[in-house]
N, C-alpha and C positions, 0 to 999 in steps of 0.2 A: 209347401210350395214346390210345383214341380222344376226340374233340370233345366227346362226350357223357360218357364217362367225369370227364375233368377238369370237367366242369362239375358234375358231382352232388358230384365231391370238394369243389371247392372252396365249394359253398352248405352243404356237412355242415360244412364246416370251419368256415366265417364263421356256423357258427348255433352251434357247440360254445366257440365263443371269445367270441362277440359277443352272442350273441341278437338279441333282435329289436325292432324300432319299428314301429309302424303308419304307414303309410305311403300317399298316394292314388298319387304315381307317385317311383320309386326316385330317380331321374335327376335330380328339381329338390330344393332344399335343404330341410329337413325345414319346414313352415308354421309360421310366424312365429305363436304366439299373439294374437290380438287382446282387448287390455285391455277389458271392458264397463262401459259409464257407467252403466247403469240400477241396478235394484234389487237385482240378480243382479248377482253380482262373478267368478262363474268366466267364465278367457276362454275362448273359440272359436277351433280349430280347422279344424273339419269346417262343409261339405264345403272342401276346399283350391284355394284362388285363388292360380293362377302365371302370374297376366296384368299389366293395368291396371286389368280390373274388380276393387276389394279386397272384403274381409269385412264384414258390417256389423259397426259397431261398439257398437253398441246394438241389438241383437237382443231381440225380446219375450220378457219368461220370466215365468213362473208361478213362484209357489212352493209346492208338495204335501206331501204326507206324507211322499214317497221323496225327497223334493229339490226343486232347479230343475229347472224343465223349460223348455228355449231351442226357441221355434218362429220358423220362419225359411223363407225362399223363392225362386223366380225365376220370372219372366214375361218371356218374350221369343217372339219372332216376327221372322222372316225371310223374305226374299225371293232368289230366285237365277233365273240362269238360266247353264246350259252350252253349249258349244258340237257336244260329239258325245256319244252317250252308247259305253258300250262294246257289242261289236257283237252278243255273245247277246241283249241286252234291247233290241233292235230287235222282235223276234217271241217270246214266249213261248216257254222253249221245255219248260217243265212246268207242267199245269193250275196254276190260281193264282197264279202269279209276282204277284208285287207289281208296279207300276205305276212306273219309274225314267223322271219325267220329265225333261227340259232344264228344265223351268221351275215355277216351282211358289212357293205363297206359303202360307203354312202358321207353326203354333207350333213354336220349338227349343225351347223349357220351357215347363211348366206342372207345377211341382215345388214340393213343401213338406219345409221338414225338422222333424225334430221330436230332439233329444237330451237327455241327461241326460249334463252332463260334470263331474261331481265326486263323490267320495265313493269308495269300495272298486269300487260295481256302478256301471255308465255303460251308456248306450245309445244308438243314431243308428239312426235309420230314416228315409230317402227317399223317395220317391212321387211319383206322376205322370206325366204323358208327355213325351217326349225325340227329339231328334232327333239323331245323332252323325253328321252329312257328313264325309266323308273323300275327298282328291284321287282320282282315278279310280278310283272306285269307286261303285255304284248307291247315287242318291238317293231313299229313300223316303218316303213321309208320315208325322209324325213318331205316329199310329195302327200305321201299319204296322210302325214300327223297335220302337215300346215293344210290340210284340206279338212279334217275331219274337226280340230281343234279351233283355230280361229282366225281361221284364211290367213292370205300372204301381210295381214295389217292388224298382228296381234295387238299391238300397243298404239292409239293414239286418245290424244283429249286436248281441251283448251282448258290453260290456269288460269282463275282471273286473283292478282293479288293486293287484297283491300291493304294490307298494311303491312308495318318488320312482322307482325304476330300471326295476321289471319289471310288464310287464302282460301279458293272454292276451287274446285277443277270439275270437269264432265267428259262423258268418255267411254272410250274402252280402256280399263286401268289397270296395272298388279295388284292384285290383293291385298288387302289390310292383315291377312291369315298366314302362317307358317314362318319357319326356320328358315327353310330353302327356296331359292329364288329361282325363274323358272327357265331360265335360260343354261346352259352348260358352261358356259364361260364365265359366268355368274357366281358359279361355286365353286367351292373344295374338292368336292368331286366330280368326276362326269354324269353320273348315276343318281338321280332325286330316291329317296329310302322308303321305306316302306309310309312311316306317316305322314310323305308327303300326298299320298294315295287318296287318303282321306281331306285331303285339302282342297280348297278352289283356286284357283291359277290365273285368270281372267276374268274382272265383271265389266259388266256396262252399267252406268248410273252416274251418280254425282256425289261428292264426297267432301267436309268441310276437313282443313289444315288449320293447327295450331302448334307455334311453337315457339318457346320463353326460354330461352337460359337451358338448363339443363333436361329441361319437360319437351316432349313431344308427344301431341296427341292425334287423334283420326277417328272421323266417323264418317259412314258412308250407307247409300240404298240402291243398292245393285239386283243384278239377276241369278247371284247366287255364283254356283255352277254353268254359268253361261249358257242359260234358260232361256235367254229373251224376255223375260215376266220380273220384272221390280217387285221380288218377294223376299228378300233379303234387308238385314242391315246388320253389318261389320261396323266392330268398332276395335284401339288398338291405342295404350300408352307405352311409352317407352321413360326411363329416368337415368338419367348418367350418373351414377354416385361418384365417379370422379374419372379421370381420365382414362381410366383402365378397366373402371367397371360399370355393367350397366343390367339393368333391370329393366322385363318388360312383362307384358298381359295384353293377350288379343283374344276374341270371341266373335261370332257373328249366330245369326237365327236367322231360319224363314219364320215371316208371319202369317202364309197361306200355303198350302199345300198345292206342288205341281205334278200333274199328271206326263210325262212323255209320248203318248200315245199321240198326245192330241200335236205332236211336232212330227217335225223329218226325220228321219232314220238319223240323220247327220247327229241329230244333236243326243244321241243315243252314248255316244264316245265321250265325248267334252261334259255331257249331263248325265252322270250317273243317278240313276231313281234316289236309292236309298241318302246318297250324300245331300241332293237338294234339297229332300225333306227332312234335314239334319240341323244339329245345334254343333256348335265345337267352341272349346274355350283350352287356351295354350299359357301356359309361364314360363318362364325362361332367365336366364342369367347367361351374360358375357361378358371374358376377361379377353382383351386383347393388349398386348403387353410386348414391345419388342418384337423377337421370334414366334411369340405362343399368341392362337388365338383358340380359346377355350369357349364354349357352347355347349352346355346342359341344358337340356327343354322337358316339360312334360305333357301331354294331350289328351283330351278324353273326347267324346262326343256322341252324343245321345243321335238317333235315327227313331223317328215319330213311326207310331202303329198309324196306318192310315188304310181302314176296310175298304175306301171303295177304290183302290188299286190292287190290293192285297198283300198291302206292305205290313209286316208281322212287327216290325220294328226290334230295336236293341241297341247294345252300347260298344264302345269301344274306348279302350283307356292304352296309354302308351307313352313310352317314355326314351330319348334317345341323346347322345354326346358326340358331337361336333367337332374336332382338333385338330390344329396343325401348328407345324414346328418349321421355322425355316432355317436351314443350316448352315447357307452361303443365302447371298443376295440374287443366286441363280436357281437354287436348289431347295425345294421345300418339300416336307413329309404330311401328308393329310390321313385322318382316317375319321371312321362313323361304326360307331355302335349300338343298335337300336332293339325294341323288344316291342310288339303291340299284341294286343287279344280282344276278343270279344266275347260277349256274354251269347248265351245258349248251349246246346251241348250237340257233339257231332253224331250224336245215336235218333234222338229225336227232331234235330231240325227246327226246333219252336222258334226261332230267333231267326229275322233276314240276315243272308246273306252279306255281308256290310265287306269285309275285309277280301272276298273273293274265293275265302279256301274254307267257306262252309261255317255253320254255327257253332259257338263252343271254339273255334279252332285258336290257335297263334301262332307269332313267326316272330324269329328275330335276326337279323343280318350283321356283317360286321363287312366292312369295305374301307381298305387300304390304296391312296392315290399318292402316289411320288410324282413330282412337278419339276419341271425344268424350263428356264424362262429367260431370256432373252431380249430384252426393252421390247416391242410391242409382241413379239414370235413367243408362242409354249410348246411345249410337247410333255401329253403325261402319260402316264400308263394307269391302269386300276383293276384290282381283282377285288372281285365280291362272293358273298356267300349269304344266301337263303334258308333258312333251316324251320320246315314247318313243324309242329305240334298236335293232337288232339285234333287233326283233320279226317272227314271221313275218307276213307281207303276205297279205289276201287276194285276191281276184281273185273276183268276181260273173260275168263273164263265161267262165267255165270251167265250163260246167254249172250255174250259181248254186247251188254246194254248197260252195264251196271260199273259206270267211269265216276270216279270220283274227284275230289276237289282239290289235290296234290298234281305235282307236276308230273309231265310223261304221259305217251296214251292213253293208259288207263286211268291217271291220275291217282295212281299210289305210291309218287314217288317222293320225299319227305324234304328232298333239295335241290338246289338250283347254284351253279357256281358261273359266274361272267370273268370274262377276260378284257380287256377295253383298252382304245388307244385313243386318243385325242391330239392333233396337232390343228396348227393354225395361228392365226393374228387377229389384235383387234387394233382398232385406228379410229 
């Protein structure tokens, strides 16, 4: 039985036995309701914080005709600067590229939420513009990401909830898939890792919730990689072994192959070829405990041969650790250590391109965030570090045509080190 096969059995399987829970990413323990002191007594949820930045706990809410209505936000702004960028976006090499500079100082939010969280009918809707930086990989201005990614209304859907156990939602949603969540304020770090790369971040479709006592489950038929085309289905359990530990398994498959071609340019960025026509299946474990919140995960995911695009296909397996420590109630340490590879080899090329720095290659990063926080105000800093592997090398001096899949013009250069700031509030 192929990789792909057992992965569609086993998400039919865990959606026929479990159903589903809404979910922003599979991998961390389901989000802790935050109790509300104000006038409004239903807790929040959405959107899910699996950092040191928390929830507000007093969110503004209205009271209407249909209910409460909780309005809530984030302002933040950052600074960075890199050290190489990857070596295509040295020169354009299609009218209009975006602009991936080393340096740059710019908004990571400017987002408002707006929900309705109780009663049968619920709702969340997001807005705004965003920036999602991720290790080696192009940074654009956060105009440019909220245009290319998933306009200024990343996040909305309507929940309908049949019971305490089961609900449905439809939408544009967060993922059933990954560790990391997709917003900056959202996580540990400011920087999404390398195996976030390979993840989906946004689908549209409709998705069932379940959850009992310690079980939280989720399945859903979306568009993938934010394809437009309902060829996907994620699925995602989570189990609390006790209040400290928890244990999860998330997967998704296409069951039809998408071409890009046949879209807008637009959707070239948000829908990479090789991941749409991809399997992925994730495990995980987290301890959160006091000070420490600990996060081990591991990932592999298969990329389908598909001749009439001339998708060569192959795999990628990877594995990476989540930490932080907080040391005052104002003051916390985060860091991430990760390793990913792909099959093929960088001399022959047999294997797609999947990971970005060529067949055969690897990369593993390590990224250190120190946090400083302030009831709803942060300020953190972050250095990171890239370190490619078994990439093909270019060479400038061989005709200056012959740029390879490492950072810097030529693309023979083997790493990448980020500097990063983050301040801001959320409310």
């Amino acid at each position: 039985m192929t990789v792909k096969l057992i992965l569609r059995s086993a998400t039919a399987s865990a959606a026929l036995m479990l159903g589903l829970v809404q979910a922003q990413a599979a991998d961390m323990p389901a989000p802790v309701a935050v109790p509300v002191t104000g006038p409004c007594k239903t807790a929040i949820t959405f959107p899910a914080y699996a950092g040191v930045i928390k929830q507000n706990p007093d969110p503004s809410c209205f009271t209407t005709g249909i209910g409460d209505i909780y309005v809530g936000g984030a302002i933040t702004g950052y600074a960075y600067n890199y050290s190489d960028r990857i070596s295509s976006f040295y020169t354009p090499f299609v009218p209009g590229q975006r602009d991936d500079r080393v340096a740059r100082v710019d908004f990571s939010n400017v987002q408002a939420f707006i929900q309705k969280a109780d009663g049968p009918f619920q709702f969340y809707i997001q807005t705004g513009l965003y920036s999602i930086p991720a290790l080696g990989f192009p940074t654009f201005s956060a105009i440019d990401q909220t245009g290319l990614l998933f306009s200024p209304l990343p996040v909305v859907f309507g929940k309908w909830v049949i019971n305490d156990e089961w609900s449905i939602q439809g939408g544009r949603m967060p993922t059933n898939i990954g560790t990391e969540l997709a917003f900056t304020f959202q996580n540990l770090n400011i920087s999404r890792g390398l195996l976030f790369n390979q993840e989906n971040i946004i689908n549209q479709g409709v998705q069932i919730n379940y959850a009992s006592g310690p079980l939280a489950a989720s399945f859903a038929v979306t568009d993938g990689f934010y394809s437009g085309e309902l060829n996907w289905v994620t699925g995602a359990i989570t189990y609390k072994l006790d209040d400290y530990n928890t244990i999860g398994v998330n997967g998704g498959t296409n069951f039809s192959h998408y071409d890009s071609l046949n879209q807008s340019a637009r959707f070239y960025y948000a829908t990479p070829l090789p991941q749409q026509n991809s399997s992925i299946i994730s495990a995980n474990y987290t301890y959160a405990n006091g000070p420490w919140i600990v996060t081990p995960y591991i990932q592999y995911t298969s990329v389908d041969r598909v001749a009439s695009i001339g998708q060569i296909g192959g795999e990628t397996f990877g594995g990476a650790i989540l930490a932080s420590y907080a040391f005052t109630d104002n003051f916390a340490l985060a860091g991430r250590f990760e390793y990913i590879t792909q099959s093929g080899s960088p001399t022959l090329l047999n294997r797609t391109n999947i990971l970005g720095y060529g067949p055969g290659s690897a990369a593993y990063s390590f990224t250190v965030t120190p946090t400083f926080t302030w009831g709803r105000y942060f300020i953190r800093g972050e250095y990171s570090h890239v370190e490619l592997t078994d990439f093909q090398r270019g060479d400038l001096a061989l005709g200056g045509t012959n740029v390879g899949f490492g950072f810097g013009p030529a693309g023979n250069r083997a790493s990448q080190d980020r500097y990063m700031v983050e301040t801001g509030f959320t409310f």
